[in-house]
C-alpha positions as CSV (number, residue, x, y, z in Angstrom):
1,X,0.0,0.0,0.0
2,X,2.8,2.5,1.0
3,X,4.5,2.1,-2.6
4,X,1.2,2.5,-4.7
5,X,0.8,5.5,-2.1
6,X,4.2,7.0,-4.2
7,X,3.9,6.2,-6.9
8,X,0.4,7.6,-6.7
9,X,2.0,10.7,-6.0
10,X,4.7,10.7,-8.3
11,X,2.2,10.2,-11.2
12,X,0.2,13.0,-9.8
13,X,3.4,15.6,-9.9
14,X,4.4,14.4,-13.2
15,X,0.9,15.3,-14.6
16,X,1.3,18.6,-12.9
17,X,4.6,19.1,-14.2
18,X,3.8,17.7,-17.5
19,X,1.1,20.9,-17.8
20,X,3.3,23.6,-16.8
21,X,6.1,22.3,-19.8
22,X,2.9,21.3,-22.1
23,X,1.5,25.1,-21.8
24,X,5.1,26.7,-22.4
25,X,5.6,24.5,-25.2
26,X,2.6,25.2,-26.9
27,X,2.6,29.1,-26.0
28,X,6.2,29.3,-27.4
29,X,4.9,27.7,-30.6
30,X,1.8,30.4,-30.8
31,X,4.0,33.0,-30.6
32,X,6.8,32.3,-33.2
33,X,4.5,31.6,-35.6
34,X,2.3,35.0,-34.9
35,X,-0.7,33.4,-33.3
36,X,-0.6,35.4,-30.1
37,X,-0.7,39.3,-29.9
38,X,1.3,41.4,-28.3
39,X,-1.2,42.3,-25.5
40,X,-1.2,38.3,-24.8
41,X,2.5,38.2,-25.1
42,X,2.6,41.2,-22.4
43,X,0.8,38.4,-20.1
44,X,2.8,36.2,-20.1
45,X,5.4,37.7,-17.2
46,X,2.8,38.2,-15.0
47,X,1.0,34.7,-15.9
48,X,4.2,33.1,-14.4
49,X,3.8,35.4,-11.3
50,X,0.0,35.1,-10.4
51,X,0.4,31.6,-10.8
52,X,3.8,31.4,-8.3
53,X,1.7,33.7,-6.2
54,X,-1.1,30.9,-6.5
55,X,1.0,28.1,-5.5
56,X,2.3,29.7,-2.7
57,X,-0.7,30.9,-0.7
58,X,-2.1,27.4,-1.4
59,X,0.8,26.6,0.9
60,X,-0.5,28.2,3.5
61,X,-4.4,28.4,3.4
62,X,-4.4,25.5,1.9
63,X,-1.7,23.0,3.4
64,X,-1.3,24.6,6.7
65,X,-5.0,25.0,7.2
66,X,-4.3,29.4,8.0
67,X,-5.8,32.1,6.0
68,X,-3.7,35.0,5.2
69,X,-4.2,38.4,3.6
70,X,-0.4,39.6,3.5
71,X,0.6,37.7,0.6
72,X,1.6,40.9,-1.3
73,X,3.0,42.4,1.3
74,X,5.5,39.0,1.3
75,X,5.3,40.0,-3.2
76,X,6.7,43.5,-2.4
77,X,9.4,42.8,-0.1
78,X,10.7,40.3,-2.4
79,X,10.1,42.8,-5.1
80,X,12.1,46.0,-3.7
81,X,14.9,43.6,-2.1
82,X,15.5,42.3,-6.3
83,X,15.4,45.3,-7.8
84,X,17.4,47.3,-5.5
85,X,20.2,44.7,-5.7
86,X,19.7,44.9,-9.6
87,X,19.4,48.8,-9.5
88,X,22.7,48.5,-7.3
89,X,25.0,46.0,-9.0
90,X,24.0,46.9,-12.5
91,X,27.5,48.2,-13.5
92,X,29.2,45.6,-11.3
93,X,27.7,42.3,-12.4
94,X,27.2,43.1,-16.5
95,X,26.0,39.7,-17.3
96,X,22.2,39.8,-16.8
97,X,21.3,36.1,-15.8
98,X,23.3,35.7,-13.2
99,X,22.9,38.9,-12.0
100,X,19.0,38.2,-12.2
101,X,19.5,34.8,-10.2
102,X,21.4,36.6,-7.5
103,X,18.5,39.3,-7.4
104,X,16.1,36.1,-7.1
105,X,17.5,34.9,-4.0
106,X,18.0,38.2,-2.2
107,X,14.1,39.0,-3.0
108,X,13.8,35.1,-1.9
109,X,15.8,35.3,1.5
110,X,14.2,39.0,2.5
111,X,10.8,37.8,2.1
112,X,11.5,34.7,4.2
113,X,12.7,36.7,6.9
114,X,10.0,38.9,6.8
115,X,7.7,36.4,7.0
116,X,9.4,34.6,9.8
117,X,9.6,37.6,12.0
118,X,5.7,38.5,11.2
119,X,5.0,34.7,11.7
120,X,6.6,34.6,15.0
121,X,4.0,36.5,16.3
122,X,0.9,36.0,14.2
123,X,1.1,32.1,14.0
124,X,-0.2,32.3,17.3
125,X,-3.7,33.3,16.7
126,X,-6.2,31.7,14.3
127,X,-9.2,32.0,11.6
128,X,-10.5,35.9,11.1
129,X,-7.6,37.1,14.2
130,X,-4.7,35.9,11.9
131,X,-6.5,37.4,8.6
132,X,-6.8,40.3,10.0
133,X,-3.2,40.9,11.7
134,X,-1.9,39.2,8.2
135,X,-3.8,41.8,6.4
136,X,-2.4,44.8,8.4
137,X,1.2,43.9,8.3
138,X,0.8,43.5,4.4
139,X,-0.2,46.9,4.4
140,X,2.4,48.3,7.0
141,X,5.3,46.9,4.3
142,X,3.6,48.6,2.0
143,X,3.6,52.1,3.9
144,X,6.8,52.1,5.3
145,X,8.6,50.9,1.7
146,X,6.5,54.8,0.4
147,X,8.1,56.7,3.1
148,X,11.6,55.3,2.2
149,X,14.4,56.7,0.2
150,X,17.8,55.1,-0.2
151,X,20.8,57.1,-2.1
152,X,24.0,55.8,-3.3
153,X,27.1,57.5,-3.6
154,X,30.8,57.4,-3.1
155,X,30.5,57.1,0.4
156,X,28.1,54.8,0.3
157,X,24.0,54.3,1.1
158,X,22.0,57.0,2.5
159,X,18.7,56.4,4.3
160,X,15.8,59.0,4.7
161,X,12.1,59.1,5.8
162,X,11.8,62.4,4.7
163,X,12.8,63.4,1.4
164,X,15.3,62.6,-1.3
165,X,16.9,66.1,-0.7
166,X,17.4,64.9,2.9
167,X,20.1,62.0,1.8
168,X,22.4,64.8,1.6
169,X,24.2,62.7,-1.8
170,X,27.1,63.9,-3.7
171,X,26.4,65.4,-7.3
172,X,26.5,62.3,-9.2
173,X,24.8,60.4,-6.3
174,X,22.2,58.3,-7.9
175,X,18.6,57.6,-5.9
176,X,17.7,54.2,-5.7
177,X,14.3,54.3,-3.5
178,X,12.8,57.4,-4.0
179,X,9.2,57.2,-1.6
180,X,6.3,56.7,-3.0
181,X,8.0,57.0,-6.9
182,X,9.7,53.3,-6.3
183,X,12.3,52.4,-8.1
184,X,12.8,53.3,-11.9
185,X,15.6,51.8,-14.3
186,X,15.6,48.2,-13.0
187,X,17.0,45.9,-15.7
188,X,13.8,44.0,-17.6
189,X,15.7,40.7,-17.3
190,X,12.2,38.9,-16.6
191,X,11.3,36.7,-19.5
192,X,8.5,33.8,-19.8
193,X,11.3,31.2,-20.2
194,X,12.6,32.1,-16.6
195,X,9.0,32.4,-14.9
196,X,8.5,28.8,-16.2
197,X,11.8,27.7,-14.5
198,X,10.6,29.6,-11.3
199,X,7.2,27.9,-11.4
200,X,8.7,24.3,-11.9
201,X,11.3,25.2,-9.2
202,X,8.3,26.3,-6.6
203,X,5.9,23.2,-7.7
204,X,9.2,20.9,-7.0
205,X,9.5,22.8,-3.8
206,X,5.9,22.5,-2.9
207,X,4.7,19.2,-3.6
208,X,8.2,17.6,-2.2
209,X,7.1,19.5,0.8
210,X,3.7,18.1,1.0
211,X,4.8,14.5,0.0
212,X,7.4,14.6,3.1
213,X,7.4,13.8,6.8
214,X,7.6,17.5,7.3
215,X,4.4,18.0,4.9
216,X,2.5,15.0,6.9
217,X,3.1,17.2,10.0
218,X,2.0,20.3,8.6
219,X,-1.7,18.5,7.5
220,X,-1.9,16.9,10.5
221,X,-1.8,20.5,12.5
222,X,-4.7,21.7,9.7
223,X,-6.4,18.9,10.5
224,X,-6.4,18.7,14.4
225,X,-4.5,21.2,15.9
226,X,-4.6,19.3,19.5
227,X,-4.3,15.8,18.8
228,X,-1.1,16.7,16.0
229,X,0.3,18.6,19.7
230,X,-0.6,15.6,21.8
231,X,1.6,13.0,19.6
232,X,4.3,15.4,20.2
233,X,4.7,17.9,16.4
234,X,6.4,21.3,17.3
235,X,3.0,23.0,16.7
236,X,5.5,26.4,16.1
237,X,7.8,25.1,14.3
238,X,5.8,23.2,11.5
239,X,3.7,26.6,11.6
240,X,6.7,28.6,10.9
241,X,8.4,26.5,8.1
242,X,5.0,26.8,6.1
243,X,4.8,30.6,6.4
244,X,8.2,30.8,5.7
245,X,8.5,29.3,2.6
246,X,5.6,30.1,1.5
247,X,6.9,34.2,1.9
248,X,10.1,33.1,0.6
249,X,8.6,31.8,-3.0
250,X,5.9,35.3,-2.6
251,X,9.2,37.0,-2.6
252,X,10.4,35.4,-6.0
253,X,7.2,36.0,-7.5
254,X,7.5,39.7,-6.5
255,X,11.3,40.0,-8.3
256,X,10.1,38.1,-11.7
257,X,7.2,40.8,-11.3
258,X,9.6,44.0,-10.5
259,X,11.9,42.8,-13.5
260,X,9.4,43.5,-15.8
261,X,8.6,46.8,-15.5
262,X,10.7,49.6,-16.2
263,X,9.6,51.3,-12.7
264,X,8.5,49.7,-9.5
265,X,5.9,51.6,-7.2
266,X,4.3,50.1,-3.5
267,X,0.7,50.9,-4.8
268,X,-2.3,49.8,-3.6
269,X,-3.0,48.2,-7.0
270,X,0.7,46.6,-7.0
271,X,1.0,45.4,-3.7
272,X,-2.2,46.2,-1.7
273,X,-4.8,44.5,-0.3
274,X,-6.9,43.4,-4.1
275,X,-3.5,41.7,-4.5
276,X,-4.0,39.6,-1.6
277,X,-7.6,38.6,-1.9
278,X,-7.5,38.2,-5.9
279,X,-4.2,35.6,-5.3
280,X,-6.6,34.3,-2.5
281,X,-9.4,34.0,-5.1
282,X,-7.5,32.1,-6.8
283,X,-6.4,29.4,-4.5
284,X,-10.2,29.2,-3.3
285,X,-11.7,28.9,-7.0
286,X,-8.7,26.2,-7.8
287,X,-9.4,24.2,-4.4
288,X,-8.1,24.9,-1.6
289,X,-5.0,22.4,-1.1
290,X,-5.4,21.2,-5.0
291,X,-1.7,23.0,-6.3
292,X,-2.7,21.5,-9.4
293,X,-6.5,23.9,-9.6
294,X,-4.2,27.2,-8.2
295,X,-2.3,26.6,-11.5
296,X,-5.3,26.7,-13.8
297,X,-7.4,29.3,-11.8
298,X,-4.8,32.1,-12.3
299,X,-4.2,31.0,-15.8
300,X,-8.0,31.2,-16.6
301,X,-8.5,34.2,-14.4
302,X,-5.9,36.1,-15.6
303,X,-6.5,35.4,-19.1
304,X,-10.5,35.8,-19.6
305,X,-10.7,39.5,-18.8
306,X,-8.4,39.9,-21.7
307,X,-9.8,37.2,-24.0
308,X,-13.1,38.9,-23.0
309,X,-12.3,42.7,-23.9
310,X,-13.9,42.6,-27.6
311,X,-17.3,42.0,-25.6
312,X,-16.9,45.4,-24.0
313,X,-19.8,45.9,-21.6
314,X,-20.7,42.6,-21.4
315,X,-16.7,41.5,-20.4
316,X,-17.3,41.7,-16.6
317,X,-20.2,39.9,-16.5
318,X,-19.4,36.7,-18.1
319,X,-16.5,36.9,-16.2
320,X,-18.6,37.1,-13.0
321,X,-20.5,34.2,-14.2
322,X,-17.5,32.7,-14.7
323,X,-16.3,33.5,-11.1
324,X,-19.8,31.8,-9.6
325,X,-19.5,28.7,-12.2
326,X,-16.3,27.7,-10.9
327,X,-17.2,28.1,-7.3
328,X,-19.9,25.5,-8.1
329,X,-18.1,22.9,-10.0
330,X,-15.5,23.1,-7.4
331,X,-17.5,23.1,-3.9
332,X,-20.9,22.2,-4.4
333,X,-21.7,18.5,-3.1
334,X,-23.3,17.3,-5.5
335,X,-21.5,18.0,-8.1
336,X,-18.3,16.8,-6.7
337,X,-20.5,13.6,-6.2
338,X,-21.5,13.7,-10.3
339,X,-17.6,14.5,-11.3
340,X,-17.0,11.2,-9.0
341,X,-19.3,9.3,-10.3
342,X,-18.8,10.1,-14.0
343,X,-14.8,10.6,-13.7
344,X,-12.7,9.1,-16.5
345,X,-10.7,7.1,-14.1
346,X,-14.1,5.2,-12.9
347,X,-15.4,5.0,-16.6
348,X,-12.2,3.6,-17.6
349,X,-12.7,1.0,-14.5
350,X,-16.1,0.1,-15.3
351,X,-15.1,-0.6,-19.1
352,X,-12.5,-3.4,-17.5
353,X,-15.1,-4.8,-15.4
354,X,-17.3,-5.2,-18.1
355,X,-14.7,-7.1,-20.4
């Protein structure tokens, strides 16, 4: 039983990964032979992101079993923390990929931390307390990152809360963080060959995370708090390491997103708290704990109000529709009962039965 168990699973992630390569594949073809505009080709950047984003948060609401609404606050410390290292080492490190990859793991390690200090804390409380204290920190990164300015000179980095006058810099002193402007000039080394690496490398991350011991412990605190604590999990630590990494692969989201823009501003519509619920819409329209439904939700979701746009004023409300259709199919009884019963794996087992 234990080795159908894995192999089970193995199948499953190879179907998941199998979609990810089949998509890119097929996209790549589309748009070397001129099938796909350039609006959809602008999309397909931030299709790698929502769907990293996705992933992610399932992580958390989903796997760990605690709903959080500071996701994009986790997307814009990764987000600042790349492209001030890119801003920063732009004349140093020439070559752009590698320069990119380091800029990955800064925005990586800075959102981890972040979201290890904030989980500290937070973890402690539960259900609408932890949304709510989730959703204010989100929003506190987001305030204090406007107030900020960071200079660079000869002698070095200047830090100011006032103004960029205030950084007292040398004449050819160069601001980096300038408030609530963000950062401008960061290199646009974000391409939809590297978002599909990143969203392999988080799925491989993910589901070897779910599929472990650590991952068994983690489900069993979602699913009974006090008996996983009787039996004798770290209820803090397990907490922790799910936050944690779930921040940490928010913060890679957030540099693919900051390398494709040519500048970077802590908006509400950026990095505020539609961000959160809309990645949060999509983890609960895909199923919550189904990494495989995240993946399609933010595809769809993302997609439709483009592939939608010739309808004009009836665009929103098919994509409302939409919205309430999925919501169905994915959480009404009876209709997961009818998928069940009429699922190709049980047709496929009645046809052998009848030979």
């Amino acid at each position: 039983m234990k080795n159908f168990k894995i192999s089970k699973n193995m199948k499953d992630n190879v179907i998941t990964y199998g979609i990810v390569i089949a998509a890119y594949v097929i996209m790549q073809i589309l748009v070397s032979t001129g099938h796909v505009s350039s609006l959809m080709q602008g999309l397909l950047v931030p299709l790698c992101v929502y769907v990293i984003l996705a992933v992610s948060l399932n992580l958390t609401v989903g796997i760990l079993g605690e709903l959080s609404l500071g996701h994009a606050g986790f997307m814009c410390v990764g987000a600042f923390a790349g492209a001030f290292f890119s801003k920063c080492m732009k004349n140093v490190i020439t070559f752009g990929l590698i320069r990119f990859v380091l800029a990955i793991l800064i925005g990586a390690v800075a959102a981890g931390i972040i979201g290890f200090l904030i989980g500290m804390p937070v973890l402690r409380l539960r259900g609408d307390y932890l949304a709510i204290v989730t959703l204010a920190f989100g929003e506190i990164i987001k305030s204090i990152i406007n107030v900020l300015y960071i200079g660079k000179d000869s002698r070095g980095l200047h830090f100011s809360t006032k103004d960029s006058l205030s950084l007292g810099l040398e004449p050819e002193g160069d601001v980096i963080i300038n408030g609530a402007q963000g950062i401008t000039g960061t290199p646009k080394d974000s391409t939809f060959t590297i978002g599909i690496i990143l969203i392999i490398l988080t799925l491989i991350i993910v589901l070897n995370l779910i599929h472990s011991r650590d991952g068994r412990a983690i489900m069993s605190i979602r699913d009974n708090l006090i008996a996983a604590e009787s039996i004798g999990i770290n209820i803090t630590k397990y907490k922790l390491m799910a936050f944690s990494i779930s921040a940490a692969l928010a913060g890679v989201a957030g540099v693919l997103y900051s390398h494709n823009l040519n500048s970077l501003m802590a908006t509400p519509k950026n990095f505020g708290y539609n961000m959160s619920i809309m990645i949060l819409v999509f983890v609960v329209l895909g199923g919550i704990g189904n990494i495989r439904g995240s993946i399609i939700s933010a595809v769809v979701l993302t997609l439709l109000p483009e592939l939608l746009r010739g309808l004009s004023n009836y665009r929103m409300l098919i994509y409302s529709v939409v919205l309430i259709v999925m919501m169905l199919f994915n959480w009404s009884p009876k209709l997961i009962d009818l998928r069940k019963r009429y699922s190709l794996k049980r047709l496929l087992k009645k046809n052998r039965e009848v030979q």
